[in-house]
mmCIF file of the N, C-alpha and C atoms, coordinates in Angstrom:
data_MODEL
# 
_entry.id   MODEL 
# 
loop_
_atom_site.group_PDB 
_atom_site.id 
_atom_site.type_symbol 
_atom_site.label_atom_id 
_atom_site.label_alt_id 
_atom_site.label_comp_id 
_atom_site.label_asym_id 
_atom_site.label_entity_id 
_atom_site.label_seq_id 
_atom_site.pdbx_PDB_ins_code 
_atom_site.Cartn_x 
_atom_site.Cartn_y 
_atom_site.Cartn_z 
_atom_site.occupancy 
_atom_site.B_iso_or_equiv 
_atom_site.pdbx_formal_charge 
_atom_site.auth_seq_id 
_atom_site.auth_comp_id 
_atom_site.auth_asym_id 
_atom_site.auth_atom_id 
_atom_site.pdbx_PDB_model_num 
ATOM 1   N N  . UNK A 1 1  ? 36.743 -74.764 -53.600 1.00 0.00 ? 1  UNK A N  1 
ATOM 2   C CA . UNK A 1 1  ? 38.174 -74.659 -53.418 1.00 0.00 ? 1  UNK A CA 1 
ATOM 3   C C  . UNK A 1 1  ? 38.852 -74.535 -54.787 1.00 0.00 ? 1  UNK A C  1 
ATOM 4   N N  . UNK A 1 2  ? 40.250 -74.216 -54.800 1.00 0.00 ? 2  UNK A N  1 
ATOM 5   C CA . UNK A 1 2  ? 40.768 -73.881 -55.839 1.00 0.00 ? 2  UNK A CA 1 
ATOM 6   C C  . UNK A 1 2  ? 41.380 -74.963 -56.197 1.00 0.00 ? 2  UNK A C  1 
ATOM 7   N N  . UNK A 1 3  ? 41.307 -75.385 -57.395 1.00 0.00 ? 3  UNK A N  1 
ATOM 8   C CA . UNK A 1 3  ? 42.039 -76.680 -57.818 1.00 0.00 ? 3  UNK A CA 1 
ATOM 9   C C  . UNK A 1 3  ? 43.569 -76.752 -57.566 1.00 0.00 ? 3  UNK A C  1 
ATOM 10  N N  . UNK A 1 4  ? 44.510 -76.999 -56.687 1.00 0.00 ? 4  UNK A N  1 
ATOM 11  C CA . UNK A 1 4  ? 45.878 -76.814 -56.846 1.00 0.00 ? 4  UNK A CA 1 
ATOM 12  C C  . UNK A 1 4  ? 46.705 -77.574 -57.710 1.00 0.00 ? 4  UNK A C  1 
ATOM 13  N N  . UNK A 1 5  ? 45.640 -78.545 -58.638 1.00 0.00 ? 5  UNK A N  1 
ATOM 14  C CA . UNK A 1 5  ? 46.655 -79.201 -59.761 1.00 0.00 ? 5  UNK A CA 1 
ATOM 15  C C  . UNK A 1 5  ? 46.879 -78.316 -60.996 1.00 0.00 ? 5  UNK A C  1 
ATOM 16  N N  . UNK A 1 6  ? 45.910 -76.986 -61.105 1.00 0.00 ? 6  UNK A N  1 
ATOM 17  C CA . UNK A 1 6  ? 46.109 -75.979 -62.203 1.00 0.00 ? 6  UNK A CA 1 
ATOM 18  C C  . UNK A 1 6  ? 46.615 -74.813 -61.309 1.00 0.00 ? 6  UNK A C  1 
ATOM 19  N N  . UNK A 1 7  ? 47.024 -74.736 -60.615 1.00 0.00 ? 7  UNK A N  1 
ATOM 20  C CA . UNK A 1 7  ? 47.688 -73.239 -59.466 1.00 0.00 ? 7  UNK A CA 1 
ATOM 21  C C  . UNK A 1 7  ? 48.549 -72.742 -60.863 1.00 0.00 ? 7  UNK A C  1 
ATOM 22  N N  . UNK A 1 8  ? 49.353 -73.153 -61.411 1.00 0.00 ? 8  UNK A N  1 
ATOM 23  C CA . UNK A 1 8  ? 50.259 -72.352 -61.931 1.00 0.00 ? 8  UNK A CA 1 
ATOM 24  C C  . UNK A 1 8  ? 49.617 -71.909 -63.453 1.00 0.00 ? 8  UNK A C  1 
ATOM 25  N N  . UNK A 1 9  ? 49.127 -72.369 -64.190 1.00 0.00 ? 9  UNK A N  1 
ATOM 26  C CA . UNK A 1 9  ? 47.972 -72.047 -65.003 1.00 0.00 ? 9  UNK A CA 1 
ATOM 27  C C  . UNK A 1 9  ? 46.767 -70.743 -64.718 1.00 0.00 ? 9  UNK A C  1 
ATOM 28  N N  . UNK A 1 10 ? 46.521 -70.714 -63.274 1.00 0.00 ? 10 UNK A N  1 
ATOM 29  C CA . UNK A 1 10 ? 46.037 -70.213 -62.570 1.00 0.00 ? 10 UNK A CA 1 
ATOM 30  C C  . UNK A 1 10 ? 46.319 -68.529 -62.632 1.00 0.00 ? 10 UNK A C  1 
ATOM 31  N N  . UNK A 1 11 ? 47.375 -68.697 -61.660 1.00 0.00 ? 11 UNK A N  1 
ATOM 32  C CA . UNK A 1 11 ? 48.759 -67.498 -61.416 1.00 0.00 ? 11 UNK A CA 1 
ATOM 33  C C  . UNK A 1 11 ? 48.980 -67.205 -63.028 1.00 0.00 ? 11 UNK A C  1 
ATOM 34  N N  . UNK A 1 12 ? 49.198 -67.642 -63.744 1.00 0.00 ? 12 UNK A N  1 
ATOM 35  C CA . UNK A 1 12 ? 49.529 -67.167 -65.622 1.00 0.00 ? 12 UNK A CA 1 
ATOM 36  C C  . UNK A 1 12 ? 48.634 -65.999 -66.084 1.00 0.00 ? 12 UNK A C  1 
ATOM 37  N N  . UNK A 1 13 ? 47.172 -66.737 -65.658 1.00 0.00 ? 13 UNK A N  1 
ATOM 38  C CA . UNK A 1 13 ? 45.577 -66.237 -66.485 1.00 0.00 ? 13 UNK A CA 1 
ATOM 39  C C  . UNK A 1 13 ? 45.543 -64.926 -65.252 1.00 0.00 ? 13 UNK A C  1 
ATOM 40  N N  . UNK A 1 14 ? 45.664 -65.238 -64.200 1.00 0.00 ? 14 UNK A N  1 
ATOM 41  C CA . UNK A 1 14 ? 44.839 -63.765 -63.906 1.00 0.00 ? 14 UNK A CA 1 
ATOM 42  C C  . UNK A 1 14 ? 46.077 -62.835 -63.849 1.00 0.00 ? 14 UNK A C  1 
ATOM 43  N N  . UNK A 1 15 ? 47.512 -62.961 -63.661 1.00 0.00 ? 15 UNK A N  1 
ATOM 44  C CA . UNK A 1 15 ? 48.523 -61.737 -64.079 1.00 0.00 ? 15 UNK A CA 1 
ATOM 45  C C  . UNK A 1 15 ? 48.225 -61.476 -65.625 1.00 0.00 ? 15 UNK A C  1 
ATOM 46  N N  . UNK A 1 16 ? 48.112 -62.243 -66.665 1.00 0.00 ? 16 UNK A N  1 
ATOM 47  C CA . UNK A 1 16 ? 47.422 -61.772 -67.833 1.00 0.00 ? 16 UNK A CA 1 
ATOM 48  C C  . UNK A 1 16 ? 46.311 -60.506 -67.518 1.00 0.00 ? 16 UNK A C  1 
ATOM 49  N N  . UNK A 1 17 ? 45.359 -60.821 -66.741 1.00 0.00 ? 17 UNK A N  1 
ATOM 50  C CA . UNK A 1 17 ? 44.167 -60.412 -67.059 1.00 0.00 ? 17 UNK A CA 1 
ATOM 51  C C  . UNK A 1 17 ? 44.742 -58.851 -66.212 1.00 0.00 ? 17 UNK A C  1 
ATOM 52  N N  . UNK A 1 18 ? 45.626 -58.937 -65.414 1.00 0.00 ? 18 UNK A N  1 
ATOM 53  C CA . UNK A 1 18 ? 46.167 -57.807 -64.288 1.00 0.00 ? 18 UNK A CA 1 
ATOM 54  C C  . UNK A 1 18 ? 47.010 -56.883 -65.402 1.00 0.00 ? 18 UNK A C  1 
ATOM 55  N N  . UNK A 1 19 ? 47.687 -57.794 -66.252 1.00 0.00 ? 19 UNK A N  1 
ATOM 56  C CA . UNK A 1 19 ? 48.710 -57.146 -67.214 1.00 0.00 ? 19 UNK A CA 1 
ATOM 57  C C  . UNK A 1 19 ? 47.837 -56.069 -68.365 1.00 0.00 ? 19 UNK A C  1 
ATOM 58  N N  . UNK A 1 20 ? 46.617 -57.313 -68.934 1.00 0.00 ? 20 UNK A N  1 
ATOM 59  C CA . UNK A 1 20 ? 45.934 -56.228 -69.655 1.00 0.00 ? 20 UNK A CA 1 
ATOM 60  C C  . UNK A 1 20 ? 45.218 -55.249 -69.508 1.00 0.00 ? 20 UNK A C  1 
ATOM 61  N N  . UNK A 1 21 ? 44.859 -55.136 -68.424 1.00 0.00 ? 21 UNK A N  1 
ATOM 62  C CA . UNK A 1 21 ? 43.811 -54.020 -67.844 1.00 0.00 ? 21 UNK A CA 1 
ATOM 63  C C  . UNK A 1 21 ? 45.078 -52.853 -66.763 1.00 0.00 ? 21 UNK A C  1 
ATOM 64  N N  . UNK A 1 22 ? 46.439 -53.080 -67.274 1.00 0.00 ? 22 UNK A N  1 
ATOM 65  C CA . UNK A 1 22 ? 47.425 -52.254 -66.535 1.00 0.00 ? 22 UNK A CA 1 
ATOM 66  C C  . UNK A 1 22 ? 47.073 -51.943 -65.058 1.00 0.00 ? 22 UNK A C  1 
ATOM 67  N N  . UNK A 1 23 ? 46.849 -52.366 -64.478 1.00 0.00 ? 23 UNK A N  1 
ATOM 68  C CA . UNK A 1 23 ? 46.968 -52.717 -62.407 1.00 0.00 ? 23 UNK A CA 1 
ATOM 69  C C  . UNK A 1 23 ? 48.220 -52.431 -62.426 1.00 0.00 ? 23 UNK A C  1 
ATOM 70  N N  . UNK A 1 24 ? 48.559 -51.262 -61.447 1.00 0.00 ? 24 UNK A N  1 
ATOM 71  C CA . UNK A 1 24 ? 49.804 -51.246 -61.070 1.00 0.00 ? 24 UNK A CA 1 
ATOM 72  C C  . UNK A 1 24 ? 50.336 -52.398 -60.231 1.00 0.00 ? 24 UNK A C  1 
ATOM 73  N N  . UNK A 1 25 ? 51.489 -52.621 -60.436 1.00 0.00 ? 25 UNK A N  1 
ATOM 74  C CA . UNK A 1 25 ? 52.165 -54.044 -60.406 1.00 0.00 ? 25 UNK A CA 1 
ATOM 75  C C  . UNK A 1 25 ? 52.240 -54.118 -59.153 1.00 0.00 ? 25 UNK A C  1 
ATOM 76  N N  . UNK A 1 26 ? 52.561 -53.792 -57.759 1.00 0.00 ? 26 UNK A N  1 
ATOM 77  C CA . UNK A 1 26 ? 52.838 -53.341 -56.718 1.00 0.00 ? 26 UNK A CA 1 
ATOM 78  C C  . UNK A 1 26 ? 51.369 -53.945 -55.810 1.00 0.00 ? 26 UNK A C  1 
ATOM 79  N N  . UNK A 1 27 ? 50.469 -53.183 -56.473 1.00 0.00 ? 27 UNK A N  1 
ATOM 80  C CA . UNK A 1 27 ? 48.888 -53.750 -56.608 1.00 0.00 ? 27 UNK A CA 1 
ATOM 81  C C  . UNK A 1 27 ? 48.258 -54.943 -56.591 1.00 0.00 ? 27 UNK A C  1 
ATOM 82  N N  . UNK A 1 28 ? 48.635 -55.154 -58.233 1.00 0.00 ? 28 UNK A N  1 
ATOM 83  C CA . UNK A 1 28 ? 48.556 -56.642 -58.926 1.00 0.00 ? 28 UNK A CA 1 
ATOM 84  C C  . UNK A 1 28 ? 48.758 -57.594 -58.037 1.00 0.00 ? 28 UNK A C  1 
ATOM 85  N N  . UNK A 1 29 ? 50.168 -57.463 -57.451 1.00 0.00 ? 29 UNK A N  1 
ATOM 86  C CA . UNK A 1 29 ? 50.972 -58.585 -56.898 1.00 0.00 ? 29 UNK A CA 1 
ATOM 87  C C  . UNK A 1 29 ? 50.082 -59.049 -55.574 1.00 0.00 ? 29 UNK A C  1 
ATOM 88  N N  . UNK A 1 30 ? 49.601 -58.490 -54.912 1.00 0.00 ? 30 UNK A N  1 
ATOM 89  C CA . UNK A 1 30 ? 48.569 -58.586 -53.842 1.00 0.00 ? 30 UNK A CA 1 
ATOM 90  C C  . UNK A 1 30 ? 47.642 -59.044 -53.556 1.00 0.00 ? 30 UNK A C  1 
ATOM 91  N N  . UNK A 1 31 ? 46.625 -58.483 -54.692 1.00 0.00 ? 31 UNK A N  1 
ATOM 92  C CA . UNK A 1 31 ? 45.499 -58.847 -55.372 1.00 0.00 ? 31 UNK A CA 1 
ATOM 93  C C  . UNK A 1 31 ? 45.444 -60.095 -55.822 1.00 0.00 ? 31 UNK A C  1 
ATOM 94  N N  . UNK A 1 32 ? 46.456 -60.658 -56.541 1.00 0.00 ? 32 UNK A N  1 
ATOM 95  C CA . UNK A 1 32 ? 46.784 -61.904 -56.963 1.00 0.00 ? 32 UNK A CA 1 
ATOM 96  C C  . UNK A 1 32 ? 47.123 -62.851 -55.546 1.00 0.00 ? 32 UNK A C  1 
ATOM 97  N N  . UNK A 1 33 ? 47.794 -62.392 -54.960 1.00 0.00 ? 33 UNK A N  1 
ATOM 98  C CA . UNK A 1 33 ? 48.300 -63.496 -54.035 1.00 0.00 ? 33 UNK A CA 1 
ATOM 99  C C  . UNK A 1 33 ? 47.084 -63.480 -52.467 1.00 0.00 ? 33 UNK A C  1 
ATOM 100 N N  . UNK A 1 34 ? 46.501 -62.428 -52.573 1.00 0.00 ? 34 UNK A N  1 
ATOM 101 C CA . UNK A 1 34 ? 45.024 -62.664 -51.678 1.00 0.00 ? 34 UNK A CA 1 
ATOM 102 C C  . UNK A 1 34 ? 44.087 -63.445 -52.328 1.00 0.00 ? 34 UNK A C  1 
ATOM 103 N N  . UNK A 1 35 ? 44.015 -63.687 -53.377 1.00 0.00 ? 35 UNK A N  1 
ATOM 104 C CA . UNK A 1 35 ? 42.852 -64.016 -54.119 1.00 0.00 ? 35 UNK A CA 1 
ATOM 105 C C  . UNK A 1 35 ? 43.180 -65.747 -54.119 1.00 0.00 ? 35 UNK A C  1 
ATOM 106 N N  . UNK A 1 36 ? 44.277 -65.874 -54.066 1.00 0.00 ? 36 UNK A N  1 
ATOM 107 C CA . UNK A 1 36 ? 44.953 -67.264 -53.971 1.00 0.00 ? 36 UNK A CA 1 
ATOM 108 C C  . UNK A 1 36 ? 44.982 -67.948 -52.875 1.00 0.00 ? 36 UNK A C  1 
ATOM 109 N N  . UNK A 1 37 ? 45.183 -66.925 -51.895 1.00 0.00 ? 37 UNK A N  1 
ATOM 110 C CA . UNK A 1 37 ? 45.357 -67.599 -50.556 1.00 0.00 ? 37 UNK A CA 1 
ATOM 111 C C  . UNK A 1 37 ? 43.815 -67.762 -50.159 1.00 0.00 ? 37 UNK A C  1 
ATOM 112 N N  . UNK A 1 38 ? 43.030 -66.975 -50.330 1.00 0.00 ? 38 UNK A N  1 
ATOM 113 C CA . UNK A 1 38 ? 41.695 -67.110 -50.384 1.00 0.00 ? 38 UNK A CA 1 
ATOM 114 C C  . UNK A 1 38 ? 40.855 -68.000 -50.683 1.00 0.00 ? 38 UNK A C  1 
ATOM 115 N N  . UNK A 1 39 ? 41.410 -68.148 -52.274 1.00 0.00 ? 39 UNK A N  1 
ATOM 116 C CA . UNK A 1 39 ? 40.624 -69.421 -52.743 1.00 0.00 ? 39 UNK A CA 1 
ATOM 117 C C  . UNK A 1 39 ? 41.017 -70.623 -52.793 1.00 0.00 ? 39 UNK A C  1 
ATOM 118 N N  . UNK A 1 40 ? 42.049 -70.964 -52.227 1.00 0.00 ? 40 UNK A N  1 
ATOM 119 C CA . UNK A 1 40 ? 42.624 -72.380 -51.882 1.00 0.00 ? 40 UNK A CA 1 
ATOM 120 C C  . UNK A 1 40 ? 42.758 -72.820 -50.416 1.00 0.00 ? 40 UNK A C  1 
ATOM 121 N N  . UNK A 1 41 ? 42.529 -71.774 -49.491 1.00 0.00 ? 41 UNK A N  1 
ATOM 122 C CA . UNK A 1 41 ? 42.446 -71.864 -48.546 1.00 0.00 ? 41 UNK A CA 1 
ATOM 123 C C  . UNK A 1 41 ? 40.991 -71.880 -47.277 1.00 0.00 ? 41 UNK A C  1 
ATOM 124 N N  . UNK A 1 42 ? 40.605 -71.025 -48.052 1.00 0.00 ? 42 UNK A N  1 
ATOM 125 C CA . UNK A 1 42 ? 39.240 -70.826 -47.512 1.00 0.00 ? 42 UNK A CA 1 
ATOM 126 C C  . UNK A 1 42 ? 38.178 -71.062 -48.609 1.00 0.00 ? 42 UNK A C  1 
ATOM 127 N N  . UNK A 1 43 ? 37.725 -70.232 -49.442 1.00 0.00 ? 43 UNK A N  1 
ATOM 128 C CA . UNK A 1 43 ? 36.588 -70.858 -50.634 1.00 0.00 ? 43 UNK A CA 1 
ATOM 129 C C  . UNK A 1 43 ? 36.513 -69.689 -51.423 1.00 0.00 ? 43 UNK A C  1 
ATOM 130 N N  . UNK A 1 44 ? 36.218 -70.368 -52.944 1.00 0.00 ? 44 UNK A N  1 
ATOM 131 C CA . UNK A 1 44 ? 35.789 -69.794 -53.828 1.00 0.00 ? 44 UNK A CA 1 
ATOM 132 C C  . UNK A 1 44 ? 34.817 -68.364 -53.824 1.00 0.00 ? 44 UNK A C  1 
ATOM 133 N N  . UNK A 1 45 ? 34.071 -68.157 -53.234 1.00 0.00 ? 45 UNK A N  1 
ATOM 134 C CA . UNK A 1 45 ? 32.891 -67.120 -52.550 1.00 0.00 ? 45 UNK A CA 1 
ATOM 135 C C  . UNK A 1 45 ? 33.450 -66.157 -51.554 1.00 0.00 ? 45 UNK A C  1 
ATOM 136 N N  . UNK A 1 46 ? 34.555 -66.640 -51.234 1.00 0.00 ? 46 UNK A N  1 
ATOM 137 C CA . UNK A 1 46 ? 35.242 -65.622 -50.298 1.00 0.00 ? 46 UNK A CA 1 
ATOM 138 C C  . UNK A 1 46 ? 36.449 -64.854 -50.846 1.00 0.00 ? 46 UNK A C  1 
ATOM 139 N N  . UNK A 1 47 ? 37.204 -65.834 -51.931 1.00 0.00 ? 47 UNK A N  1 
ATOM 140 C CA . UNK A 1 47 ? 37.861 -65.003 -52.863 1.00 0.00 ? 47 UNK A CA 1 
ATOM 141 C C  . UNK A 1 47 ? 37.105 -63.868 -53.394 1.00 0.00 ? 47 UNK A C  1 
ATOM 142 N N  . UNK A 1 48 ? 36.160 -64.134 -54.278 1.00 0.00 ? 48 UNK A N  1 
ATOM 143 C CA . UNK A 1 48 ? 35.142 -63.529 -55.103 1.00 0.00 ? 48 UNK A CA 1 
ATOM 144 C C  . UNK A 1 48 ? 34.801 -62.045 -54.615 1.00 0.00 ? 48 UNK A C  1 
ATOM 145 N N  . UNK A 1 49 ? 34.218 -62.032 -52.870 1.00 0.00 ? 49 UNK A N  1 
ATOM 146 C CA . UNK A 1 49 ? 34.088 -61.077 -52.399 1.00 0.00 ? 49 UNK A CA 1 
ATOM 147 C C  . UNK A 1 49 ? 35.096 -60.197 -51.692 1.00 0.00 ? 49 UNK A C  1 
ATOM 148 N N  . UNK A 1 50 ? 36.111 -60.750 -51.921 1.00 0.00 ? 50 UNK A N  1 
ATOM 149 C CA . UNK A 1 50 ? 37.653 -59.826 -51.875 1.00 0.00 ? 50 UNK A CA 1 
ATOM 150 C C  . UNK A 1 50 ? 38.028 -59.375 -53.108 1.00 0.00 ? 50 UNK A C  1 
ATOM 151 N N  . UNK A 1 51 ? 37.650 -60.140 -54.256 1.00 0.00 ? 51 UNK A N  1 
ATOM 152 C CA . UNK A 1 51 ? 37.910 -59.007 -55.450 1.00 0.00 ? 51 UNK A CA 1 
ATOM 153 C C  . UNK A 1 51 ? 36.884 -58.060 -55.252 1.00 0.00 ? 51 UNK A C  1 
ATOM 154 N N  . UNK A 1 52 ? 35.262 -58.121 -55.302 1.00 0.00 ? 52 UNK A N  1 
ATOM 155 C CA . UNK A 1 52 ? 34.318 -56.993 -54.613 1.00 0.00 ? 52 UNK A CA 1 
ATOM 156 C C  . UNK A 1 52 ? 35.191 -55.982 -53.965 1.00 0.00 ? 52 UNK A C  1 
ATOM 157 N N  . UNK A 1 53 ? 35.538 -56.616 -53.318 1.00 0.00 ? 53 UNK A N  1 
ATOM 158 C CA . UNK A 1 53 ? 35.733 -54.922 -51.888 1.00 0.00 ? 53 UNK A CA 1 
ATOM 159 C C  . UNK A 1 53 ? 37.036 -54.782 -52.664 1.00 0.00 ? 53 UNK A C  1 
ATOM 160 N N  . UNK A 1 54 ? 37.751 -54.833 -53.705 1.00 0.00 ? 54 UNK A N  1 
ATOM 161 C CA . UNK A 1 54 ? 38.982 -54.259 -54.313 1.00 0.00 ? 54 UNK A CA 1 
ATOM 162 C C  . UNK A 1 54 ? 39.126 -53.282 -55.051 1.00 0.00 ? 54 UNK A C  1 
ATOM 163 N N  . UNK A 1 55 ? 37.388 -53.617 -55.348 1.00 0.00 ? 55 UNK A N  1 
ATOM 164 C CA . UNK A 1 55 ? 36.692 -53.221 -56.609 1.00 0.00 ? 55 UNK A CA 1 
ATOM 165 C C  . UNK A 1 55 ? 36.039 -51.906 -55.986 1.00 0.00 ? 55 UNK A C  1 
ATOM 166 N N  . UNK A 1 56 ? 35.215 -51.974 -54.977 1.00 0.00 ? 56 UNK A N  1 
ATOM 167 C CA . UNK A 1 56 ? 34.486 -51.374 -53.933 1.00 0.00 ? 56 UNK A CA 1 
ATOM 168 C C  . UNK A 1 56 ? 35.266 -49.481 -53.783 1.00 0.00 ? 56 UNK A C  1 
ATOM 169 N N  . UNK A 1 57 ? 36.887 -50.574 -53.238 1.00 0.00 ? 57 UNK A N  1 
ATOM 170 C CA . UNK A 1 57 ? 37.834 -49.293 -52.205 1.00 0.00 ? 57 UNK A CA 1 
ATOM 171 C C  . UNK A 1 57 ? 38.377 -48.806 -53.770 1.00 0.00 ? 57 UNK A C  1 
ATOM 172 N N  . UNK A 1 58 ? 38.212 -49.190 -54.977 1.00 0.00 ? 58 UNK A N  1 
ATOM 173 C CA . UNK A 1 58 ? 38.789 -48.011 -55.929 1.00 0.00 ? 58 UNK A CA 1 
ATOM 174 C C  . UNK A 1 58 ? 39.854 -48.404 -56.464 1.00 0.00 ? 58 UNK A C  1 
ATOM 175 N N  . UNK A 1 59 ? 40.301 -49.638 -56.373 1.00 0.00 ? 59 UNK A N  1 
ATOM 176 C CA . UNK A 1 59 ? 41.838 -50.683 -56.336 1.00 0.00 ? 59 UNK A CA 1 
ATOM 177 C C  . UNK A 1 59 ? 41.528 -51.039 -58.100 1.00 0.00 ? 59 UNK A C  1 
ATOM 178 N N  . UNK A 1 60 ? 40.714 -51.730 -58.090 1.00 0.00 ? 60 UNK A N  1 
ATOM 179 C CA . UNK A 1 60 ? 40.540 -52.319 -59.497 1.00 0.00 ? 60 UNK A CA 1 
ATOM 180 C C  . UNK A 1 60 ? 39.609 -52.143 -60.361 1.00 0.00 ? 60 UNK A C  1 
ATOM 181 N N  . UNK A 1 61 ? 39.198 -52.127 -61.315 1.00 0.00 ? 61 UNK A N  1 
ATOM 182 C CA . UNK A 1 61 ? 38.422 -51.764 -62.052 1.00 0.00 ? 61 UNK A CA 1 
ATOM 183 C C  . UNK A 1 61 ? 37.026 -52.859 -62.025 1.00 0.00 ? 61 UNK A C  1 
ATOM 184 N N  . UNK A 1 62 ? 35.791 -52.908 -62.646 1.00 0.00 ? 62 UNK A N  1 
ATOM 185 C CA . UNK A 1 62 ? 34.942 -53.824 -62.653 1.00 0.00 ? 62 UNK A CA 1 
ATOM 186 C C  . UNK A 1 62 ? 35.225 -54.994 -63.440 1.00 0.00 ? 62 UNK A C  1 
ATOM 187 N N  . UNK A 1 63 ? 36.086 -54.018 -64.563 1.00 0.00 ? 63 UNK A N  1 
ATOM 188 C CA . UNK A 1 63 ? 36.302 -55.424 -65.797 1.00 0.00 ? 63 UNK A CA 1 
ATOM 189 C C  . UNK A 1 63 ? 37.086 -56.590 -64.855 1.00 0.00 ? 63 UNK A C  1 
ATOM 190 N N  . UNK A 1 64 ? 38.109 -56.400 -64.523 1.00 0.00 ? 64 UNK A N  1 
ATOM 191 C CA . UNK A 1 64 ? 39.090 -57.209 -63.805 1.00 0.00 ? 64 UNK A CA 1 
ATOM 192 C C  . UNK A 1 64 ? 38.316 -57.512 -62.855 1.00 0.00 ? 64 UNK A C  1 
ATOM 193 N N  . UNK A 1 65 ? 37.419 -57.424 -61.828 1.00 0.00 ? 65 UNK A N  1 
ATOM 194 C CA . UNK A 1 65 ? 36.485 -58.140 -60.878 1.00 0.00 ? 65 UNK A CA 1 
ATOM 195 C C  . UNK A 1 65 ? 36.005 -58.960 -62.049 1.00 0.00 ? 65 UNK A C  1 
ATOM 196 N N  . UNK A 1 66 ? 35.186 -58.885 -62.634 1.00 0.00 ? 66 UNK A N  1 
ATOM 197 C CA . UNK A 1 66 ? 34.228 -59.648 -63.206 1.00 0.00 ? 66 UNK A CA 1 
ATOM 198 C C  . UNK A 1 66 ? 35.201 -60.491 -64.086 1.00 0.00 ? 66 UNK A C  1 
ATOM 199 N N  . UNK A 1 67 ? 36.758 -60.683 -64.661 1.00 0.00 ? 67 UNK A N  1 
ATOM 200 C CA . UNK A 1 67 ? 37.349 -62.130 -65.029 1.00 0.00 ? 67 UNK A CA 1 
ATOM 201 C C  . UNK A 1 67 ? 37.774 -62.533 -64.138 1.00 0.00 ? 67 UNK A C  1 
ATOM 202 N N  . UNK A 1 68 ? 38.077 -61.903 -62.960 1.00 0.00 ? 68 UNK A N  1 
ATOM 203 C CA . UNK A 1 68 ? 38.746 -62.535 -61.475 1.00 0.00 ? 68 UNK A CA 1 
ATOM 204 C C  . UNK A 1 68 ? 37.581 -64.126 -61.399 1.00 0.00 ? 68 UNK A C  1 
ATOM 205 N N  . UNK A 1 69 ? 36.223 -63.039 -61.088 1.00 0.00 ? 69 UNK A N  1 
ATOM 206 C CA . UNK A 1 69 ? 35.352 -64.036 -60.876 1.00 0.00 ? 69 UNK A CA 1 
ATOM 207 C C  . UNK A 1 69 ? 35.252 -65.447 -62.143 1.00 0.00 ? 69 UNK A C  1 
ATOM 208 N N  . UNK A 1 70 ? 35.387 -64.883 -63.385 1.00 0.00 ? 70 UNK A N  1 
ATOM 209 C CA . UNK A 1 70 ? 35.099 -66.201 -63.886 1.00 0.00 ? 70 UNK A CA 1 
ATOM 210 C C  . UNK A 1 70 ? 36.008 -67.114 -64.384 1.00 0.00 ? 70 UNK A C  1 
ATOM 211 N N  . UNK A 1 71 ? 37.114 -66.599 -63.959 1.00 0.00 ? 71 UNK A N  1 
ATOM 212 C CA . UNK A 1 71 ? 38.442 -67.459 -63.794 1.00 0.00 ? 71 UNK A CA 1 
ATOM 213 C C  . UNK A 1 71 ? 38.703 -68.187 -62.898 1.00 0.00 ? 71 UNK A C  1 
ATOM 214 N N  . UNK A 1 72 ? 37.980 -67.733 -61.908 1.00 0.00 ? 72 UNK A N  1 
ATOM 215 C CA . UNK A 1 72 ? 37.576 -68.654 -60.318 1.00 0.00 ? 72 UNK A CA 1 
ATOM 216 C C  . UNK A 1 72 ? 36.978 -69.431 -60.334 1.00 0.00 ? 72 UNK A C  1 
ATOM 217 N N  . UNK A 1 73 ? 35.966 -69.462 -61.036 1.00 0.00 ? 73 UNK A N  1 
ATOM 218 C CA . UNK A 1 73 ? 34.751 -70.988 -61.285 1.00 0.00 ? 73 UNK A CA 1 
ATOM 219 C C  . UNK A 1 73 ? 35.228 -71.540 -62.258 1.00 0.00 ? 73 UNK A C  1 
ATOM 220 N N  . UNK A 1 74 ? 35.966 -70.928 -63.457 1.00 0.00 ? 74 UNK A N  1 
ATOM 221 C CA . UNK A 1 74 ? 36.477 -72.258 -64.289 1.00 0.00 ? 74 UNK A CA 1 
ATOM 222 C C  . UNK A 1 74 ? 37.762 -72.836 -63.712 1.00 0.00 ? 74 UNK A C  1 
ATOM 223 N N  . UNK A 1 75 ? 38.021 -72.380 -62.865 1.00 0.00 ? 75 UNK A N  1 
ATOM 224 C CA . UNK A 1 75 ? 39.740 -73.210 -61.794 1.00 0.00 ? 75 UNK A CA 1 
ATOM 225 C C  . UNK A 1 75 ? 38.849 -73.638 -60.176 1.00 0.00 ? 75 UNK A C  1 
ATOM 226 N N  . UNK A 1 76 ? 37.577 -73.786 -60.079 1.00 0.00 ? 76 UNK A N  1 
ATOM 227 C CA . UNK A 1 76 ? 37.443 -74.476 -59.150 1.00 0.00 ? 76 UNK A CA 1 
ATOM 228 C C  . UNK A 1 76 ? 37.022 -75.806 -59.327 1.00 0.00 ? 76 UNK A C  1 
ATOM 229 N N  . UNK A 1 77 ? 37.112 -76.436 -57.538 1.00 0.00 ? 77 UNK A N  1 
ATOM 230 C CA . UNK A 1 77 ? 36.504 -77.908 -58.081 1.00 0.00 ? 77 UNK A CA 1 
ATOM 231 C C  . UNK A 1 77 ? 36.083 -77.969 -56.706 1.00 0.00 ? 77 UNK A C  1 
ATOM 232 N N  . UNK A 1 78 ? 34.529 -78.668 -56.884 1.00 0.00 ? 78 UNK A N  1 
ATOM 233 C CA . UNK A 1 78 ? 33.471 -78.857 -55.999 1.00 0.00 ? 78 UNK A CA 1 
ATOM 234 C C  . UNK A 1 78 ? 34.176 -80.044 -55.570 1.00 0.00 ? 78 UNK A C  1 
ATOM 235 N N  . UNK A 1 79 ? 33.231 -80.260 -53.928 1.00 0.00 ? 79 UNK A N  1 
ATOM 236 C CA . UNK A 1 79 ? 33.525 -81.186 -53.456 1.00 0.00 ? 79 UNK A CA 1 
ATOM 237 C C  . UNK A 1 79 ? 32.191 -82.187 -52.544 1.00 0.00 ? 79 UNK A C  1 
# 
């Protein structure tokens, strides 16, 4: 699960990571807020494989999958 005591720390690092790799914003905004609802709601592994298929349909690039993902394990917390 996603830690919700760093959510907004969270939301900062990966619009960074959306900002530097230029994701159209429209995009971004989506991507970001699936990936959230995902991983705080359902699990870490299921976020992960929604950046995959983002990545998959032509949406995002690999670089941005692959910090999605490791921005996800350093903002999760086992239970």
């Amino acid at each position: 699960m996603l830690n919700l005591h760093k959510i907004i720390p969270f939301r900062f690092d990966i619009r960074e990571i959306m900002t530097h790799y230029k994701v159209e914003e429209t995009l971004a905004s989506s991507v970001v807020a699936s990936v959230i609802a995902k991983a705080s709601r359902i699990s870490i592994p299921t976020a992960k494989e929604y950046a995959r298929e983002q990545e998959a349909a032509g949406s995002i690039p690999k670089e941005v999958t692959g910090e999605i993902c490791e921005l996800l394990d350093r903002y999760s917390k086992y239970r």
